[in-house]
C-alpha positions in Angstrom: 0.0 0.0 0.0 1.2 3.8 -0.8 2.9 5.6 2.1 1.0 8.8 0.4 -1.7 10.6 1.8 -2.8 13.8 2.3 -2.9 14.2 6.0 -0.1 14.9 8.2 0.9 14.2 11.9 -1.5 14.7 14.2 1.5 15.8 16.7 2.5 18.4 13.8 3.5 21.6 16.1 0.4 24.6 16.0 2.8 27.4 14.7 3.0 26.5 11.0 4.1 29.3 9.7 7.3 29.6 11.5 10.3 30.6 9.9 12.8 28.9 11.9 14.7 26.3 11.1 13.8 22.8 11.5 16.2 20.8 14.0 17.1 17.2 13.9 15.0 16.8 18.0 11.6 17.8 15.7 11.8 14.2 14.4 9.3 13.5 17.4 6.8 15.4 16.1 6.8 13.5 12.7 6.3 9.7 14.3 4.7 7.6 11.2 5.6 6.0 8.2 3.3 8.3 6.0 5.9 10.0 2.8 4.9 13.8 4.6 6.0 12.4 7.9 9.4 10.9 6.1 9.8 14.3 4.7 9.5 16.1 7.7 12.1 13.8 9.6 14.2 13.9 6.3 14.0 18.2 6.7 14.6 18.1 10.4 17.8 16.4 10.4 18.9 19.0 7.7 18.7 21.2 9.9 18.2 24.3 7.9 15.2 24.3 6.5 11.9 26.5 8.2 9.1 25.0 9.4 6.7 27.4 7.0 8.7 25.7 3.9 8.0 22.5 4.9 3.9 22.8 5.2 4.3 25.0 2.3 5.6 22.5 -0.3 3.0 20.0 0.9 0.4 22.2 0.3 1.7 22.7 -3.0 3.1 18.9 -4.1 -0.4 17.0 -3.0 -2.6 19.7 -5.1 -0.3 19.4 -8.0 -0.1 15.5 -7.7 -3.9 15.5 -8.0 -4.5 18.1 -10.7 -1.6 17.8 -13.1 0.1 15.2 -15.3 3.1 15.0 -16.9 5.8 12.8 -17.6 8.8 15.0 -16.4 8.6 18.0 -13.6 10.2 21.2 -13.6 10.5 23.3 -10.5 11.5 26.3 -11.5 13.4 29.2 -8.8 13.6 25.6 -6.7 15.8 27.2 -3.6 16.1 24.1 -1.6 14.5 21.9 -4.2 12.1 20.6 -1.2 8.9 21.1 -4.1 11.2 18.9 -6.3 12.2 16.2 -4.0 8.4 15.7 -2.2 7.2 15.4 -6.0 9.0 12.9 -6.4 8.6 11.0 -3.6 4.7 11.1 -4.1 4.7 10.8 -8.1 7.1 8.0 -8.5 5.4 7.3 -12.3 7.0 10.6 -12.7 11.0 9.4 -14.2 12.3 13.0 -14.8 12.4 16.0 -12.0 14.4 18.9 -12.5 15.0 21.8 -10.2 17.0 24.8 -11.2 17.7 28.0 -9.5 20.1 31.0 -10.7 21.8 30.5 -7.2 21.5 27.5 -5.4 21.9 27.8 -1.1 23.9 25.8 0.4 20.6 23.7 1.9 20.2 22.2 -1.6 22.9 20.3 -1.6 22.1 19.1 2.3 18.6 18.3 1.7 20.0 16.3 -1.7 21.9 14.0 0.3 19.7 13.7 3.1 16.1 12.9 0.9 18.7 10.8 -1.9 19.7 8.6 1.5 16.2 7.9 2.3 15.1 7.1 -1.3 17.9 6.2 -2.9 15.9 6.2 -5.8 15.7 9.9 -6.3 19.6 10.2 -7.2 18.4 8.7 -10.8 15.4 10.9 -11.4 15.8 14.4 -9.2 18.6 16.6 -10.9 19.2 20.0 -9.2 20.9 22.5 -11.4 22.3 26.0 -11.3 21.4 28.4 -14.0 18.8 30.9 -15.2 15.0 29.1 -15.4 15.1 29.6 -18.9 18.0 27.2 -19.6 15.7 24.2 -19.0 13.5 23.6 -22.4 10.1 22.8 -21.5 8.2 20.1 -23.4 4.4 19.7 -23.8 4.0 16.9 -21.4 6.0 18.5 -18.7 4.8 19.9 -15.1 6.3 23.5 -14.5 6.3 24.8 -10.9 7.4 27.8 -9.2 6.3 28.4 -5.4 7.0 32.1 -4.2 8.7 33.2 -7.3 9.0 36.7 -6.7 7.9 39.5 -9.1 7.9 38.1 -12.7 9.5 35.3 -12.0 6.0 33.8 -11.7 5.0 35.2 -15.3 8.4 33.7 -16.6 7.2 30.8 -15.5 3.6 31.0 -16.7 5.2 31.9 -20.3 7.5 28.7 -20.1 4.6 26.6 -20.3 2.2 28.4 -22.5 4.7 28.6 -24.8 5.5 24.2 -24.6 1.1 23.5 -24.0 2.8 22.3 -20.5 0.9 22.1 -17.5 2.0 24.6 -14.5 1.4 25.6 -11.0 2.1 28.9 -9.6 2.5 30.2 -5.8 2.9 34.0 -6.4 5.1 36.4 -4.4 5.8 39.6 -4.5 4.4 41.7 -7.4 5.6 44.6 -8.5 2.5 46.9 -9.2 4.4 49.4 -11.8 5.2 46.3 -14.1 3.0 43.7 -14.1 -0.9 43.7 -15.7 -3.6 44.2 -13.1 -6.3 44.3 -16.3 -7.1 47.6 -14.9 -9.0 45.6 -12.2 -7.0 47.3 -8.8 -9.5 49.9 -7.9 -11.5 46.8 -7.3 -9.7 44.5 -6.1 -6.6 45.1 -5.3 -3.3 44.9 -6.7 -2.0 41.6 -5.9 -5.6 40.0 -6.2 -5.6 42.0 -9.6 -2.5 40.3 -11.2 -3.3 37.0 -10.3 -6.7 37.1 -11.8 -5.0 38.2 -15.1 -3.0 35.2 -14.8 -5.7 33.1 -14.0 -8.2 34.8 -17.4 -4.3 34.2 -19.6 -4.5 30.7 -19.0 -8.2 29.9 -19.3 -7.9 32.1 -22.3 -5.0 29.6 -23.7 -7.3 26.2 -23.6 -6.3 25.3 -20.2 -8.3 24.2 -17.2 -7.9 26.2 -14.1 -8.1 25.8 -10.7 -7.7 28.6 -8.1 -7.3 27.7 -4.7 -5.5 28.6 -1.5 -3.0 27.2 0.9 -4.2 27.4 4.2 -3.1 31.1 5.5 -1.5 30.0 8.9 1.5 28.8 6.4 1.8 32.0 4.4 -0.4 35.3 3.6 1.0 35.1 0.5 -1.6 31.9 -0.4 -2.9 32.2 -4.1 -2.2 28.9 -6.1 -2.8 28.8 -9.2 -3.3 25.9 -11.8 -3.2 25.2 -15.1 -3.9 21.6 -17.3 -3.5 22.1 -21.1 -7.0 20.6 -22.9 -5.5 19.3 -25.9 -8.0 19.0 -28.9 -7.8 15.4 -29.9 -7.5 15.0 -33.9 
């Protein structure tokens, strides 16, 4: 039987959102054989990695695991690569996972080792490279993710995969109001709110499915996911 699920520990601490590091005496928390729980453990004796990022990329990985297909995943401004690495873990039909940053941290290359020595599987499939986002061509049967890319690092993102027919999966940042298109919709909504619907409309608009949902808020104000399947018009 899959490890996978949806839930998590019910000894999970209350503060979610916390930005503090997790340390290798958190394993406690994390007690069952579930892959979140394996992940957590895997994260705590990294050492370096906050708790918010950790509940985070769950919220992110399990939505996208349901939602999207694709036959080779590209996280996209990775940091860590945590997105990359729990994807894999819980869509092992998926052979091809690449994560790429223009600066990798030093935690990449920790949490690599640590989530490779637990699944030794993922050193053949999860591939963590350094370099702009753009020096990964995406195919039309590829996953594109980017959690928290900040300004348009999102929209790079979003053009990636409109430009391959690829699905995607967005977690918004920072926008910057003077650059980005609010579809003159701020007076009403805001400008954050205002962007991301004019993502939302640009994908729907390109013959994709969307979904809009949220992560829960206690992990991050900054909640909007956004998701995209390309409907492809059978001949």
């Amino acid at each position: 039987m899959s490890d996978w699920t949806d839930a998590v520990s019910t000894e999970e601490p209350r503060d979610l959102g916390s930005k503090k590091s997790l340390r290798p005496g958190a394993q406690c928390h994390y007690p069952s054989p579930s892959a979140f729980d394996r992940i957590a453990r895997t994260v705590c004796r990294v050492g370096r990695i906050p708790r918010k990022e950790l509940y985070e990329s769950w919220e992110i990985v399990k939505r996208v695991r349901r939602h999207l297909r694709g036959t080779r995943i590209i996280d996209l401004a990775c940091g860590h690569g945590l997105v990359a690495y729990a994807l894999a873990v819980i869509m092992p039909s998926v052979p091809e996972i690449i994560a790429v940053d223009r600066r990798l941290p030093p935690s990449a290359a920790l949490l690599r080792d640590a989530m490779e020595a637990e699944w030794p599987s993922l050193a053949e499939r999860v591939r963590l490279q350094q370099g702009d986002v753009r020096s990964v061509p995406v195919l039309e049967n590829d996953i594109v993710v980017c959690a928290h890319g900040c300004g348009s690092l999102t929209d790079r993102a979003l053009d990636l995969a409109l430009d391959a027919g690829a699905d995607v999966a967005v977690l918004p940042c920072c926008s910057d109001h003077s650059r980005l298109d609010d579809g003159g919709l701020r007076g009403w909504l805001g400008g954050d709110l205002a962007i991301d619907v004019v993502r939302a409309v640009r994908l729907r608009d390109a013959g994709y499915k969307v979904w809009t949902q949220h992560i829960p808020a206690e992990i991050t104000p900054k909640n909007r996911l956004l998701m995209g399947r390309f409907q492809r018009v059978e001949a």
